[in-house]
N, C-alpha and C positions, 0 to 999 in steps of 0.2 A: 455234490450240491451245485456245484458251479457249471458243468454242464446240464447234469438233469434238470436241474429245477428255474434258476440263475437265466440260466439262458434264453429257454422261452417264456419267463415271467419277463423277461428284457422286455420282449416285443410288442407286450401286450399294454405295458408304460407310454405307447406312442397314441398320437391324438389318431393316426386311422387305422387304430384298432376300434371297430363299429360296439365290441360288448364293455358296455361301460360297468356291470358288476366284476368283469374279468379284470379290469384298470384298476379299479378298487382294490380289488383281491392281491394284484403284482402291487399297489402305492402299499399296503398294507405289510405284505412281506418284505420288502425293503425297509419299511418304516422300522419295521421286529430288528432285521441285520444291524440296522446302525446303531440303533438302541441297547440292545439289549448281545450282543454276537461278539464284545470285542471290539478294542482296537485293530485286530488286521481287518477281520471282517467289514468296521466302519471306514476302513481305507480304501476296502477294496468294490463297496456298493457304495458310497455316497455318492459319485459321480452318476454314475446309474440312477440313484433315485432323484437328484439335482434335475435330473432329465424328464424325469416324470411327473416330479411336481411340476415344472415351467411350463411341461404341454397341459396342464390338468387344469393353473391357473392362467393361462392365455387361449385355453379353447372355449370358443362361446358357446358352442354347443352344449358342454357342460354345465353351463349356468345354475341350472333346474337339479343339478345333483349335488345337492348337498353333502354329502356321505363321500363322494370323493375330493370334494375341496377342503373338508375337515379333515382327513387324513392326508392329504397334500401339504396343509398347515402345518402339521404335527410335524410332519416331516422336517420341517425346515427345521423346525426347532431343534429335532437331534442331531440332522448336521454342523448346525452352531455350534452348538455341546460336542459332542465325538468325532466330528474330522472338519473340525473350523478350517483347518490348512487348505481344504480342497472345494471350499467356496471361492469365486472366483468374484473380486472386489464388483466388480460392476456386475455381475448376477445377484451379487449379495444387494446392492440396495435399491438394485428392481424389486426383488423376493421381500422388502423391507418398504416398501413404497403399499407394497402390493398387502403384506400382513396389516402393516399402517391403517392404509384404509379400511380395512373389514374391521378392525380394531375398534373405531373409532366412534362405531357406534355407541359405545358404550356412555359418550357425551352427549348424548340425544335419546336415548331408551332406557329405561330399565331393567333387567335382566330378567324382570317379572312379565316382562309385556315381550322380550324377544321374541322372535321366529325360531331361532338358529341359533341358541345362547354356547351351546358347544362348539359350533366354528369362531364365535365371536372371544370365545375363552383361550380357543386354539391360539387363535389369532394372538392375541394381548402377550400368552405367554412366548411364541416365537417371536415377534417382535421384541421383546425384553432380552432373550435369549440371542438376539441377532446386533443388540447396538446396548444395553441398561446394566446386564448383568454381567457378575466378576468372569473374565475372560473371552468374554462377546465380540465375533471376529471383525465384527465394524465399530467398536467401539471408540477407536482412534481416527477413524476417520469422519465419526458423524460429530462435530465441532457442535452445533445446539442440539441440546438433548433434549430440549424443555417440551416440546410439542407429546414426545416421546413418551417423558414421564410424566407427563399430566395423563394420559390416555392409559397409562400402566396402572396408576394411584386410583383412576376412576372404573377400569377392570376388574380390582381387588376386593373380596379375596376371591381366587379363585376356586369353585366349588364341583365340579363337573367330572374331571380327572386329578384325583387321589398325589397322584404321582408330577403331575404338573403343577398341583397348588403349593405341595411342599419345596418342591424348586423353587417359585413365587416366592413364595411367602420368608423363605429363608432370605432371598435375594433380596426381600425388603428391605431388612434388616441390614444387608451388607452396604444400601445404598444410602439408610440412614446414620450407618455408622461412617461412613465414609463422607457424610453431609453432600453428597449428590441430592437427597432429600433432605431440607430442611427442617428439622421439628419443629420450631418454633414457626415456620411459616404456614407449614401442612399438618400442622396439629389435630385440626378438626377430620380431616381427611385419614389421618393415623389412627383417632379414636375411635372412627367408626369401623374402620379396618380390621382393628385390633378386637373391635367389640364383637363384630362379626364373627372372626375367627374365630375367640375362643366360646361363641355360640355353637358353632358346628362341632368341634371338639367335645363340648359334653353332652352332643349328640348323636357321638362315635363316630365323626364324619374323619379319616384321618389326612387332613387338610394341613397338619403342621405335627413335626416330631416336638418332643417335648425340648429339647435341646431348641428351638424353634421358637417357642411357647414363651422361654424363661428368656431370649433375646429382645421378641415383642414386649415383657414387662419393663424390661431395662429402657424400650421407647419414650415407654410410658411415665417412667422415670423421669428421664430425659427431659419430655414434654413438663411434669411437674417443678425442674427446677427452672424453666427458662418460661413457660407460658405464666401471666397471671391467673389468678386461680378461682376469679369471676368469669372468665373468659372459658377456661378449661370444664366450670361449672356450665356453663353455658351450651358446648359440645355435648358435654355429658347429656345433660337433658331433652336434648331429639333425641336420642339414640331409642333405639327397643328397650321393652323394660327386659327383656332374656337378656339383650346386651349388658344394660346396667346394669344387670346381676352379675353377669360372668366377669365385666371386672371388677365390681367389687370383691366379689369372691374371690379370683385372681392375685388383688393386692392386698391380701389380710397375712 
């Protein structure tokens, strides 16, 4: 593999490679290695794909192709995950500067009116995965998170990638149990989160394991002893009427 395939999918990772489905095809194959191959395997391409995303997302030319910057994205995210070691601190919050802003939309658009709601999904979850979430390789170095986890809380939940949302959405959890997110402050933004989620769930969407599910209620929980409960009536009622069924239904 390492020389057959490995090798000239290397080459095809560079920005003057002219076939940009062929860039795609090598960001994608690397993306599978790191992901999905193992830790040797992720030790031993991550440096490789590091490579390929930073020409993917610094070449302008690429602008207009969206298919290889949402697989660029993705990317990053598995590196944080599976060989955080061999992110190099100041590539890491270029690459986090860069997720950031594509991110960010999410505080000016609706996901309903996006262009590119999959890059923007990409985006939210590598950025979480790069500075929010438990073991995230810049997480000690990025001292305010705030900007961070406001644009992660208004990303949520995420719906697009199966496999990316239950990372998410678990992570939430970690971050509210850890009071990096505050319940009682982000209550409303929890509810509707929460409400969301377990809408897609009994809509076979599987966006959160059940183990997942029963963490989110415990939120909910949470938010019930410390919010007032005119207050929490008050969230409840924007929400979708799907929503305020699924938790009602949820907490009987």
């Amino acid at each position: 593999f390492a020389e057959s395939v490995a090798g000239p999918m290397c080459q095809l990772l560079k920005a003057s490679s002219n076939d940009v489905r062929a860039r795609l095809a090598a960001v994608c194959l690397f993306d599978d290695c790191v992901e999905h191959c193992g830790s040797s395997a992720a030790n031993a391409y991550a440096s490789i794909l590091l490579e390929g995303i930073q020409e993917a997302l610094n070449d302008n030319s690429t602008n207009d192709d969206v298919e290889l910057k949402q697989a660029a994205v993705y990317g990053i995210a598995q590196v944080a995950r599976h060989a955080p070691k061999l992110l190099p601190p100041m590539q890491g919050q270029d690459l986090l500067r860069k997720v950031y802003n594509i991110a960010k939309e999410v505080e000016t658009v609706s996901k309903n009116d996006m262009e590119h709601v999959v890059l923007v999904e990409n985006a939210v979850s590598s950025m979480a995965s790069l500075a929010l979430l438990k073991g995230s390789p810049l997480s000690d170095s990025v001292s305010d998170k705030g900007a961070f986890t406001d644009v992660f809380l208004r990303g949520l939940p995420i719906e697009q990638d199966f496999d990316e949302a239950k990372i998410c959405h678990d992570g939430l959890c970690d971050l509210v149990e850890s009071n990096i997110i505050n319940p009682q402050t982000e209550y409303r933004t929890l509810i509707r989160i929460i409400g969301k989620i377990l809408v897609l769930v009994s809509e076979g969407d599987e966006v959160a394991s059940q183990n997942t599910i029963l963490r989110l209620m415990s939120v909910i929980g949470k938010i019930q002893q410390t919010v007032d409960g005119n207050s929490i009536q008050t969230a409840f009622s924007v929400l979708e009427p799907e929503a305020q069924e699924a938790l009602v239904s949820a907490m009987q």
